[in-house]
PDB file as gemmi writes it, atoms N, CA and C in Angstrom:
CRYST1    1.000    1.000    1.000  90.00  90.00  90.00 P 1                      
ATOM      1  N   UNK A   1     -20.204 -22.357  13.033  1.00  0.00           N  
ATOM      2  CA  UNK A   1     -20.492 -20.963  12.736  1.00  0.00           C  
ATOM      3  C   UNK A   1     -19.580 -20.043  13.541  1.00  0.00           C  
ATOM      4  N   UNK A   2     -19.740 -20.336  15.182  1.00  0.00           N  
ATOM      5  CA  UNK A   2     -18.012 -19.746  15.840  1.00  0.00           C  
ATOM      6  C   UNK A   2     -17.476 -19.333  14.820  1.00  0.00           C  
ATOM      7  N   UNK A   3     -16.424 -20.508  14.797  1.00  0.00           N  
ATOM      8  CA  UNK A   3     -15.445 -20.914  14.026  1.00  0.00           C  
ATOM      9  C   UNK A   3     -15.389 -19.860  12.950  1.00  0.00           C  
ATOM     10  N   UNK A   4     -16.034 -19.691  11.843  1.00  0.00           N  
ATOM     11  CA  UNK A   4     -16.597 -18.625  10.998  1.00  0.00           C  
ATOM     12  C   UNK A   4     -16.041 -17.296  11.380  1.00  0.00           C  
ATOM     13  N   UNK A   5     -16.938 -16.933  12.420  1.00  0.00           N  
ATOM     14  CA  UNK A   5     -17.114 -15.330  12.958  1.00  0.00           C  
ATOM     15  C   UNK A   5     -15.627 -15.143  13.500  1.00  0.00           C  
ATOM     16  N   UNK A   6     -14.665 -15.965  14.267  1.00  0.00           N  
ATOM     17  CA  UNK A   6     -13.740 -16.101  15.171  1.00  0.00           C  
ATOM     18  C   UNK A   6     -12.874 -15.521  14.154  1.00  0.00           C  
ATOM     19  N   UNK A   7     -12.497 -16.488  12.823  1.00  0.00           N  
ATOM     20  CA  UNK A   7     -11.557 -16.559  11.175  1.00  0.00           C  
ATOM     21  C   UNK A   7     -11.828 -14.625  11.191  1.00  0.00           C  
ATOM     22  N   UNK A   8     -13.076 -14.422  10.923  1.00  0.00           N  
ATOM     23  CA  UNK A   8     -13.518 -13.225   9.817  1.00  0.00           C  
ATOM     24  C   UNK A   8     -12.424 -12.126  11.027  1.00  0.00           C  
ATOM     25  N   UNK A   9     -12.988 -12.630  12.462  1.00  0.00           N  
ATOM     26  CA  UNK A   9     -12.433 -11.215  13.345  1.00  0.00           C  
ATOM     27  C   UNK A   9     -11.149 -11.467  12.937  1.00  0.00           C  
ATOM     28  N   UNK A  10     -10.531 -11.948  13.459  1.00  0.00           N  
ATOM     29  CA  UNK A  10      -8.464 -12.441  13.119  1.00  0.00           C  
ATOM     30  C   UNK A  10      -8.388 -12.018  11.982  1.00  0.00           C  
ATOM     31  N   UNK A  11      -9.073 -12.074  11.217  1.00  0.00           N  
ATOM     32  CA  UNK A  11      -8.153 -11.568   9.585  1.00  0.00           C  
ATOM     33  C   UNK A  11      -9.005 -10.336   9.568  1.00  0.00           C  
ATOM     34  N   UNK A  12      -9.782  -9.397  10.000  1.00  0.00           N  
ATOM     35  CA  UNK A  12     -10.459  -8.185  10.066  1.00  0.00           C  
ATOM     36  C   UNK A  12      -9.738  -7.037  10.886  1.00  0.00           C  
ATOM     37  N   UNK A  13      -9.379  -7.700  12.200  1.00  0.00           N  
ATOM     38  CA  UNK A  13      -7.979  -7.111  12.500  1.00  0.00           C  
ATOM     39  C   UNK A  13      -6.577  -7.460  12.057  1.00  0.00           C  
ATOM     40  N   UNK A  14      -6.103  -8.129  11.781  1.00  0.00           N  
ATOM     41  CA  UNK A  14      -4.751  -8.043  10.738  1.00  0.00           C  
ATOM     42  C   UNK A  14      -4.840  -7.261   9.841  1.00  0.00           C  
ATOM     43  N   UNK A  15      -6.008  -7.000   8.831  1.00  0.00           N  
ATOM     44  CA  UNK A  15      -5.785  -6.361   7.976  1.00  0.00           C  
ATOM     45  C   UNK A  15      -6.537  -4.950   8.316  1.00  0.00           C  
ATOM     46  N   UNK A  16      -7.196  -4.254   9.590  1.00  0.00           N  
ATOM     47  CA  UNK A  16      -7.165  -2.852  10.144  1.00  0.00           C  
ATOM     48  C   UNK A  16      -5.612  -2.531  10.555  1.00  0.00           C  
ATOM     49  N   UNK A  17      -5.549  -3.476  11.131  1.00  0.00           N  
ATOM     50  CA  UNK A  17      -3.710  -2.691  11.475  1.00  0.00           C  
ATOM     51  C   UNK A  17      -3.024  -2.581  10.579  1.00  0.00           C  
ATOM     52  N   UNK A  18      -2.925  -3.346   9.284  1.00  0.00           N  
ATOM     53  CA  UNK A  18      -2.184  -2.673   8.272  1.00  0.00           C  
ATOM     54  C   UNK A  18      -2.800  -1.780   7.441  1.00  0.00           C  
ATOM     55  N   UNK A  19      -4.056  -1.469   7.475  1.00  0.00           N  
ATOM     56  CA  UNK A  19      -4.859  -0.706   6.696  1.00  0.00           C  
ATOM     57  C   UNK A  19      -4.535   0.612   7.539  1.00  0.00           C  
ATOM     58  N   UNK A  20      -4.314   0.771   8.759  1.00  0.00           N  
ATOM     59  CA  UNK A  20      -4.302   1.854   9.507  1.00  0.00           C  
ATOM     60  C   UNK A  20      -2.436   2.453   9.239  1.00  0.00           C  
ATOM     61  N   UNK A  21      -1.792   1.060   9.205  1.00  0.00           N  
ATOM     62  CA  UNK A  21      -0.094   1.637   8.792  1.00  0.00           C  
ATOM     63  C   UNK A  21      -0.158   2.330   7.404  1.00  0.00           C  
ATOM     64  N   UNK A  22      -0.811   1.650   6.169  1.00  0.00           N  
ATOM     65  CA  UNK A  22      -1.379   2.612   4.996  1.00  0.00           C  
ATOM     66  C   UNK A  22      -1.648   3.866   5.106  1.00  0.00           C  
ATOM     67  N   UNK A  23      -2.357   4.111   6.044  1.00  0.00           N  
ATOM     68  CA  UNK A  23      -3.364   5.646   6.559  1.00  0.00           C  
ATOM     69  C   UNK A  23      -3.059   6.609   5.609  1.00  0.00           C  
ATOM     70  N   UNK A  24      -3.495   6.592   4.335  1.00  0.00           N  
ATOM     71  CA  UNK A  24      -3.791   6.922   3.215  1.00  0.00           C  
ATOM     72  C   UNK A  24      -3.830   8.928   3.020  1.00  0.00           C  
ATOM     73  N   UNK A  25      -5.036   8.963   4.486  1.00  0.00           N  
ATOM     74  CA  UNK A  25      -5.451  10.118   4.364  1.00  0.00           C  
ATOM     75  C   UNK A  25      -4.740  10.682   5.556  1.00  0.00           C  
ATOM     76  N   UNK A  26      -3.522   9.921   6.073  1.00  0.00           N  
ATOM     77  CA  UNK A  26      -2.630  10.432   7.305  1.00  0.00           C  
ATOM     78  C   UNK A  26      -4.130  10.732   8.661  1.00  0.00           C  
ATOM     79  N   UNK A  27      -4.966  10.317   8.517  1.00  0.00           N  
ATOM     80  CA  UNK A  27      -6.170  10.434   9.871  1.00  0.00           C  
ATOM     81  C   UNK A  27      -5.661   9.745  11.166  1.00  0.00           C  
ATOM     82  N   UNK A  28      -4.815   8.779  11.039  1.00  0.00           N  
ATOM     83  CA  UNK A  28      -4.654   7.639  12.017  1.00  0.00           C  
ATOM     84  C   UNK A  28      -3.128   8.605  12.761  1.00  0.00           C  
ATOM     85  N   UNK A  29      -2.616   9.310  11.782  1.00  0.00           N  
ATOM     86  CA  UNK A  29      -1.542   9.839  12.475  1.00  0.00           C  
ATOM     87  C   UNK A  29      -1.631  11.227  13.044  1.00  0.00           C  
ATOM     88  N   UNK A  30      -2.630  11.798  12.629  1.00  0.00           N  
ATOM     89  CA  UNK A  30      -3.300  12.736  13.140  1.00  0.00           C  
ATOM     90  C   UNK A  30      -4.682  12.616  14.398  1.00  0.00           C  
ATOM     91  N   UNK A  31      -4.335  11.503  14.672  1.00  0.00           N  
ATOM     92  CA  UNK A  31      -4.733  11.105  16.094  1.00  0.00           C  
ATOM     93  C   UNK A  31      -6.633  10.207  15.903  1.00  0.00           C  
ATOM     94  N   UNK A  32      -6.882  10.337  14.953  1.00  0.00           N  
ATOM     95  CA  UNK A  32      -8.237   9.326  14.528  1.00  0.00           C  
ATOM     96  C   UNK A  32      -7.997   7.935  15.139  1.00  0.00           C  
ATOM     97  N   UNK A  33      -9.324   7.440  15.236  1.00  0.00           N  
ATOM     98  CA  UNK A  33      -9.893   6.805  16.331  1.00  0.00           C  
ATOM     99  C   UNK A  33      -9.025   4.898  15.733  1.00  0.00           C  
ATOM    100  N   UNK A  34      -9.172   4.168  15.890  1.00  0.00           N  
ATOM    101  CA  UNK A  34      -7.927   2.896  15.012  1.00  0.00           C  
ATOM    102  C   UNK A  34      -9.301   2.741  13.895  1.00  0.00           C  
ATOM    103  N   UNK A  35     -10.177   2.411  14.288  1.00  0.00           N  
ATOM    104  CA  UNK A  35     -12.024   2.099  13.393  1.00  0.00           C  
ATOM    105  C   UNK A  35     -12.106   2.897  12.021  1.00  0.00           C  
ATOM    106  N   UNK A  36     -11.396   4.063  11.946  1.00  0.00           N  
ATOM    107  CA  UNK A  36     -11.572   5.627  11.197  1.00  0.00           C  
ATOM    108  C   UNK A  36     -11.676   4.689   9.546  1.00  0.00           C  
ATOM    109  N   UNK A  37     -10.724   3.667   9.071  1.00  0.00           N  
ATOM    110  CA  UNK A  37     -10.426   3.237   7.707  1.00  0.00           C  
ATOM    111  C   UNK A  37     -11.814   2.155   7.484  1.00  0.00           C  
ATOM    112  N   UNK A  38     -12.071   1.262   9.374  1.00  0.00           N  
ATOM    113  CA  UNK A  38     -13.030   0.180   9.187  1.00  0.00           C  
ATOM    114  C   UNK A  38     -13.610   0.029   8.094  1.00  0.00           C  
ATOM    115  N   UNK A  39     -14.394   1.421   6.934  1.00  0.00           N  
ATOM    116  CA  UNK A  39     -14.895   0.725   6.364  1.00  0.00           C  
ATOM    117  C   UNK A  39     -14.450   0.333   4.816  1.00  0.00           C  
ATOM    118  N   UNK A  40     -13.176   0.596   4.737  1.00  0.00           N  
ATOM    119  CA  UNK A  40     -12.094  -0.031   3.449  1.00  0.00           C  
ATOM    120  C   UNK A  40     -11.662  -1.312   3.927  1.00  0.00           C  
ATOM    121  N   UNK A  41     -11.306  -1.280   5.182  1.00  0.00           N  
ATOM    122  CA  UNK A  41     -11.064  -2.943   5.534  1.00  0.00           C  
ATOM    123  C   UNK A  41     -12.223  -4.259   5.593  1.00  0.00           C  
ATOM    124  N   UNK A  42     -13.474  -3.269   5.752  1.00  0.00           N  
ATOM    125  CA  UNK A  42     -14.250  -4.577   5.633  1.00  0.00           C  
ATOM    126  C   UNK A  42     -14.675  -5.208   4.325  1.00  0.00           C  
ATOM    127  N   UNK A  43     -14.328  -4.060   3.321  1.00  0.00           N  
ATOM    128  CA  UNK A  43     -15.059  -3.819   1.706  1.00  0.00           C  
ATOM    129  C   UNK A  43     -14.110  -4.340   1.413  1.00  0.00           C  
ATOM    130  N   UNK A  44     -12.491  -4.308   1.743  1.00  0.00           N  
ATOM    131  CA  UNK A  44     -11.673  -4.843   0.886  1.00  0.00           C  
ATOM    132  C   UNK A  44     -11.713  -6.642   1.573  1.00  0.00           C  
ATOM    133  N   UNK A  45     -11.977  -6.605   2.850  1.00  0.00           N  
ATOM    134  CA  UNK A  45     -11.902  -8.153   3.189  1.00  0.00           C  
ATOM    135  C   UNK A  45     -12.509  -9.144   2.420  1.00  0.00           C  
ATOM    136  N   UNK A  46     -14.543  -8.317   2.259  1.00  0.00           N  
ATOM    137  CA  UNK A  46     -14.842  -8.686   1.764  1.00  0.00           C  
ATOM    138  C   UNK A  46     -14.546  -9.387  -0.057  1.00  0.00           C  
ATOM    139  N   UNK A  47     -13.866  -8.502  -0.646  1.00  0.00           N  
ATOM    140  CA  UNK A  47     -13.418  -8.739  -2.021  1.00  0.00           C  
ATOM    141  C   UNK A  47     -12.609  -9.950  -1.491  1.00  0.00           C  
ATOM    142  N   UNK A  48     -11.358  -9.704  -0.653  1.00  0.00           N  
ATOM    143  CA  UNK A  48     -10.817 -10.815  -0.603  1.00  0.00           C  
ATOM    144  C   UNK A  48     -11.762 -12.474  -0.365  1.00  0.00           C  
ATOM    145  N   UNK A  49     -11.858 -12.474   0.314  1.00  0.00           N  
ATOM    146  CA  UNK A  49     -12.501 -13.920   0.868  1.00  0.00           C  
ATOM    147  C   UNK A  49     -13.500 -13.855  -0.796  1.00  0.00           C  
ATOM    148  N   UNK A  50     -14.049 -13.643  -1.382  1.00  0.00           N  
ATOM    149  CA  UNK A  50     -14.663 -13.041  -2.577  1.00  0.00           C  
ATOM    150  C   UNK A  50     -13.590 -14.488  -3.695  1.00  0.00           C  
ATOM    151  N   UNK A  51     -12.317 -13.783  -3.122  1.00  0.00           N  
ATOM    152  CA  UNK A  51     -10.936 -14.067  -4.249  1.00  0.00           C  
ATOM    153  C   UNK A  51     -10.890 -13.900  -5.598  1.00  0.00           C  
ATOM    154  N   UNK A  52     -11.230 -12.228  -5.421  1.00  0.00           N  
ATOM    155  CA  UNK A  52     -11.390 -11.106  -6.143  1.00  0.00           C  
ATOM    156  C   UNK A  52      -9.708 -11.085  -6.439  1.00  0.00           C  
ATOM    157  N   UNK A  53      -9.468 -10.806  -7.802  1.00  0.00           N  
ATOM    158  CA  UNK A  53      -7.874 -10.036  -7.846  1.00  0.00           C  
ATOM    159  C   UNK A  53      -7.311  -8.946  -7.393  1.00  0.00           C  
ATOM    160  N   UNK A  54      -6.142  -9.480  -7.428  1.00  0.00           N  
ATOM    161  CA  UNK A  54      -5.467  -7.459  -6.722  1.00  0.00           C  
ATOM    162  C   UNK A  54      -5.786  -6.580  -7.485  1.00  0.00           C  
ATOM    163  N   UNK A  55      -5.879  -6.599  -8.844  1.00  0.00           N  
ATOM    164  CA  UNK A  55      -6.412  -5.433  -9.732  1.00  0.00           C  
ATOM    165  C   UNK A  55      -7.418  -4.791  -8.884  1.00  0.00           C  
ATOM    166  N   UNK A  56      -8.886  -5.715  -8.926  1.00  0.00           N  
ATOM    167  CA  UNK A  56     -10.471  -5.597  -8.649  1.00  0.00           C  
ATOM    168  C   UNK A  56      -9.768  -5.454  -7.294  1.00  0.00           C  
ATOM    169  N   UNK A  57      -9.181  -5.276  -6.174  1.00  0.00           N  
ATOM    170  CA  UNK A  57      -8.949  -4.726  -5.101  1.00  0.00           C  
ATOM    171  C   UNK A  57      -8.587  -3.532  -4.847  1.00  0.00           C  
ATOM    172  N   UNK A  58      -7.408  -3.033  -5.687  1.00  0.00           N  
ATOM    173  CA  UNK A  58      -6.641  -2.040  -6.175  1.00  0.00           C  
ATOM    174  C   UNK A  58      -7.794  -1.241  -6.224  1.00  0.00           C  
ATOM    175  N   UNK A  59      -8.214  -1.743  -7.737  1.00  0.00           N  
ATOM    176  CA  UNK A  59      -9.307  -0.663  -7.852  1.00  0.00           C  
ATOM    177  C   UNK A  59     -10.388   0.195  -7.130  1.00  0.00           C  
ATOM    178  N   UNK A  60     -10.650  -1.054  -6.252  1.00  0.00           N  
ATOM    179  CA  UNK A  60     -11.372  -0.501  -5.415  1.00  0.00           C  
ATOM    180  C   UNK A  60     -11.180   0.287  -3.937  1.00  0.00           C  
ATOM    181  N   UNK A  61      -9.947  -0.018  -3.761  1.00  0.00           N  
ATOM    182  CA  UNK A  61      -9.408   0.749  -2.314  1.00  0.00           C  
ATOM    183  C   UNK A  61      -8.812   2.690  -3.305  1.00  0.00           C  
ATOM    184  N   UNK A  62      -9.122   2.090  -4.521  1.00  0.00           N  
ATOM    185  CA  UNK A  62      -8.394   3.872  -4.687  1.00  0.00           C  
ATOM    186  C   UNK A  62     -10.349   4.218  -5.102  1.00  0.00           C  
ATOM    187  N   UNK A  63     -10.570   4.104  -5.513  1.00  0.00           N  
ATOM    188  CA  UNK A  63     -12.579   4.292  -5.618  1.00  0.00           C  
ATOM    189  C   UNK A  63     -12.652   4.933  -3.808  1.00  0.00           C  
ATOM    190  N   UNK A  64     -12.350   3.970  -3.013  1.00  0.00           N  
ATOM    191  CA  UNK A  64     -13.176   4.292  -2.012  1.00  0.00           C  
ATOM    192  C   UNK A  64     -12.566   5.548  -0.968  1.00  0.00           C  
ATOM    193  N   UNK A  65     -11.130   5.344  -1.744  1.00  0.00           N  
ATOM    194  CA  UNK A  65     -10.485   6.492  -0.962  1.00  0.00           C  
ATOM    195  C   UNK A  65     -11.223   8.312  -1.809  1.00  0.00           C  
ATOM    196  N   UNK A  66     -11.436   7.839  -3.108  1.00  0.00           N  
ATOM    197  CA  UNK A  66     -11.979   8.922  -3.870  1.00  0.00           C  
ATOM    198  C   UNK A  66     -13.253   9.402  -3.228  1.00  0.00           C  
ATOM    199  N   UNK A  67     -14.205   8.600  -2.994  1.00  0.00           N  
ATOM    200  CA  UNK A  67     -15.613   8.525  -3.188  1.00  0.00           C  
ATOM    201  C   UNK A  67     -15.768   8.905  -1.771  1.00  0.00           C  
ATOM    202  N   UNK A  68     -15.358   7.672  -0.445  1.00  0.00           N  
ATOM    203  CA  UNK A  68     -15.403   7.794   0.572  1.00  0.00           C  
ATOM    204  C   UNK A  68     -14.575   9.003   1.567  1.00  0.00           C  
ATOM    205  N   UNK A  69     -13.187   9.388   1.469  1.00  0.00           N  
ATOM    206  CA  UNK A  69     -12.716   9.887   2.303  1.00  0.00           C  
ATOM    207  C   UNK A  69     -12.237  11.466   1.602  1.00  0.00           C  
ATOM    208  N   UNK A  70     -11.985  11.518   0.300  1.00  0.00           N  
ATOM    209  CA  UNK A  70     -11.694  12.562  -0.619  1.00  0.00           C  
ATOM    210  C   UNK A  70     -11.038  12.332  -1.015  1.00  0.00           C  
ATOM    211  N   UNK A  71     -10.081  11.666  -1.086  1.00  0.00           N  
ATOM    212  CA  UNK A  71      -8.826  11.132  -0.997  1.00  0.00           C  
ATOM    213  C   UNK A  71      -8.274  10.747  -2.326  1.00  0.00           C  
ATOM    214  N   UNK A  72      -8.304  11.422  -3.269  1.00  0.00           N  
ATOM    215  CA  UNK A  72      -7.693  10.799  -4.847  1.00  0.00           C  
ATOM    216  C   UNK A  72      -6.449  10.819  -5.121  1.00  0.00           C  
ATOM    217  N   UNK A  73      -5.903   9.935  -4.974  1.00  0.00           N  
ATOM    218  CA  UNK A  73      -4.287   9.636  -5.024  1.00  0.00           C  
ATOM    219  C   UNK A  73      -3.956  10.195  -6.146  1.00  0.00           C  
ATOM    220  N   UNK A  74      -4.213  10.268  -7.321  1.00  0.00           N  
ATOM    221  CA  UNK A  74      -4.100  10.657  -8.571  1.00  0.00           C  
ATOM    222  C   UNK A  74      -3.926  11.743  -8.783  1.00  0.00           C  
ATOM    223  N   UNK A  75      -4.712  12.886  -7.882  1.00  0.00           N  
ATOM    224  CA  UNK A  75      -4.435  14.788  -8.291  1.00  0.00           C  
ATOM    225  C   UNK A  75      -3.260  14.963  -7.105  1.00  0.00           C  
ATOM    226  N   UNK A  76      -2.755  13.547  -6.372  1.00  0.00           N  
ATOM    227  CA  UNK A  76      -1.824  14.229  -5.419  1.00  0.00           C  
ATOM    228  C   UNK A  76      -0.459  14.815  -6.262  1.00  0.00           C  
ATOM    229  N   UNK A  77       0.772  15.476  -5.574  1.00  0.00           N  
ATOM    230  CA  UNK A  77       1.336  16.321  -6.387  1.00  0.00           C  
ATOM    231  C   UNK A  77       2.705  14.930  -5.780  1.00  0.00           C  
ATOM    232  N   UNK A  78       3.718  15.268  -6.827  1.00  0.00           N  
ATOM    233  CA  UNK A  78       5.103  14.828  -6.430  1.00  0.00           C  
ATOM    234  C   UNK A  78       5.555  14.783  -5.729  1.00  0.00           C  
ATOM    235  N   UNK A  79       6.478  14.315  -4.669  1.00  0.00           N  
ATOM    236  CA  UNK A  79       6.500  13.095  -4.342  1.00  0.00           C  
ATOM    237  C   UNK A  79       5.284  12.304  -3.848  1.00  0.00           C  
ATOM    238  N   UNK A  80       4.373  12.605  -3.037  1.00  0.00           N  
ATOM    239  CA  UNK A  80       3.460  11.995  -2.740  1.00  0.00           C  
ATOM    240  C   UNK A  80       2.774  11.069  -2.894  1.00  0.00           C  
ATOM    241  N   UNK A  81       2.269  11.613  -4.348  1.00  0.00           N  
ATOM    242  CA  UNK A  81       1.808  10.680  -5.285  1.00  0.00           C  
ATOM    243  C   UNK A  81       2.585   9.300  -5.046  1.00  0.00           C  
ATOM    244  N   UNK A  82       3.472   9.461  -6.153  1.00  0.00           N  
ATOM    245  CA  UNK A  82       4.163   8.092  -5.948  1.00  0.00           C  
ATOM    246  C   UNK A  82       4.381   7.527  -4.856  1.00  0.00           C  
ATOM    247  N   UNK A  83       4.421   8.200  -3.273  1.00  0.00           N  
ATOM    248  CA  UNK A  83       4.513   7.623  -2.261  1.00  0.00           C  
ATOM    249  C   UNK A  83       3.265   6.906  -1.685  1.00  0.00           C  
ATOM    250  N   UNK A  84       2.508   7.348  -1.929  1.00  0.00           N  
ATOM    251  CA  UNK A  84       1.214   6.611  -2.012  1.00  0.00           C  
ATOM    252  C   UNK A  84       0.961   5.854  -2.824  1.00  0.00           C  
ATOM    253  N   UNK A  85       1.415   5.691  -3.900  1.00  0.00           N  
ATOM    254  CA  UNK A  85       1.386   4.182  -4.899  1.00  0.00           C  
ATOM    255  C   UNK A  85       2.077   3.011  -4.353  1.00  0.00           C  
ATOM    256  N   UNK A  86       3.248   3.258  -3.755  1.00  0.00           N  
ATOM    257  CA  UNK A  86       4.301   2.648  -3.794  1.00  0.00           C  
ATOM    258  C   UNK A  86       3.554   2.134  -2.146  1.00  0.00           C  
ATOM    259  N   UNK A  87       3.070   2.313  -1.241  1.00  0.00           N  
ATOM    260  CA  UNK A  87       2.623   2.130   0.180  1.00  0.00           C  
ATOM    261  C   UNK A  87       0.952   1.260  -0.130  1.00  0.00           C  
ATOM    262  N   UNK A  88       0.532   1.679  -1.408  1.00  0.00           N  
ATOM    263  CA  UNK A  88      -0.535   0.714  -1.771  1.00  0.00           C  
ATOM    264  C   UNK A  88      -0.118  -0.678  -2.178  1.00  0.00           C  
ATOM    265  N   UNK A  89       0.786  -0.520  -3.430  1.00  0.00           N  
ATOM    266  CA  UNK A  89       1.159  -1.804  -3.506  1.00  0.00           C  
ATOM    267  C   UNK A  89       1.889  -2.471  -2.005  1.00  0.00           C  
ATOM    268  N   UNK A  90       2.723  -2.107  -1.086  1.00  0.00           N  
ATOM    269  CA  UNK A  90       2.963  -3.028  -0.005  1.00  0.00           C  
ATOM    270  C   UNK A  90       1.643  -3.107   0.710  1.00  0.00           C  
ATOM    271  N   UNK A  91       0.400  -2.409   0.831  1.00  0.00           N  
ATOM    272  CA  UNK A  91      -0.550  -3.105   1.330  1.00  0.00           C  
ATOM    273  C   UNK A  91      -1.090  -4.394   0.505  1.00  0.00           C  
ATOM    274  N   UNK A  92      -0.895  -4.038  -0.719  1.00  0.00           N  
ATOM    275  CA  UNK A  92      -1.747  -5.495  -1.446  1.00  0.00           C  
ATOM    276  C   UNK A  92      -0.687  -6.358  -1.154  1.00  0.00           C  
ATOM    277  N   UNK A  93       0.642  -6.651  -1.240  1.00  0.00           N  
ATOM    278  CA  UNK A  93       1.780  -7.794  -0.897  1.00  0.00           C  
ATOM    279  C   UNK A  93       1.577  -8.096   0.275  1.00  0.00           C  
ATOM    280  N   UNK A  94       1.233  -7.361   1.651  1.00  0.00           N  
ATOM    281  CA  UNK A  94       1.160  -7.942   3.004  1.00  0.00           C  
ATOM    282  C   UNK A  94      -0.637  -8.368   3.597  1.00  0.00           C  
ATOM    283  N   UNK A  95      -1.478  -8.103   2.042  1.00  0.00           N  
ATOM    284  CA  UNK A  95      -2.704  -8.723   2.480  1.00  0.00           C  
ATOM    285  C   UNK A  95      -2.966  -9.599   2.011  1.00  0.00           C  
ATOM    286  N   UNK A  96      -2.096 -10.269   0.699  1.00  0.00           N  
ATOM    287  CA  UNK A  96      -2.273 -11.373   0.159  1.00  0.00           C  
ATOM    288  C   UNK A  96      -2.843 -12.685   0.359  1.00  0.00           C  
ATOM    289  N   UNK A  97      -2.687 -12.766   1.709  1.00  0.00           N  
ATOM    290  CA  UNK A  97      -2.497 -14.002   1.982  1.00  0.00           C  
ATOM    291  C   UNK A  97      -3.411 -14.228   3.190  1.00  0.00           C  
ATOM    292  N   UNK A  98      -4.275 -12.675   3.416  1.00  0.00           N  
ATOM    293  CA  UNK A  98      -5.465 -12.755   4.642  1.00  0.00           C  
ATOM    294  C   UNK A  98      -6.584 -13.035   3.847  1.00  0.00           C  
ATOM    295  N   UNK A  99      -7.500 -13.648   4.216  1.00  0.00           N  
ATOM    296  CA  UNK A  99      -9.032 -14.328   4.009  1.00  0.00           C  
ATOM    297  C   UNK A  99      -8.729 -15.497   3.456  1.00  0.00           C  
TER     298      UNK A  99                                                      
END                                                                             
């Protein structure tokens, strides 16, 4: 059971520190606490270990940025937008392979 809890922390932080390089809503660079995203990283961990698709991941990290933080990538304006698409997909390529 260790063993278990030990896995979940190691890949819970790997994927806060890149969830925090994402920083979606720029909070982390505006000086927020490293925890501020915690709860997209645990929802998305969870999907992962799940071995949920990137779609059903996708989907859900832009949901929670909507729902949870305000955050709708979609009404953002030019360039942005796309810069935030383009910084989502390298989060799904560098989480691939956590859980």
């Amino acid at each position: 059971m260790n063993e278990l809890k030990d896995k979940y922390k190691r890949d819970f932080e790997r994927l806060r520190a890149l969830v925090n390089v994402f920083d979606p809503c720029r909070l982390i660079a505006l000086g927020a606490p490293v925890d501020e995203y915690d709860y997209l990283t645990n929802q998305v961990l969870g999907l992962q270990y799940k071995g949920e698709s990137r779609d059903k991941i996708k989907e859900t990290i832009l949901f929670i940025l909507a729902d949870y933080f305000g955050q709708n990538i979609e009404s953002l304006e030019e360039p942005h937008k796309t810069e935030c698409y383009m910084a989502l997909e390298k989060l799904l390529d560098e989480t691939q392979n956590i859980g």
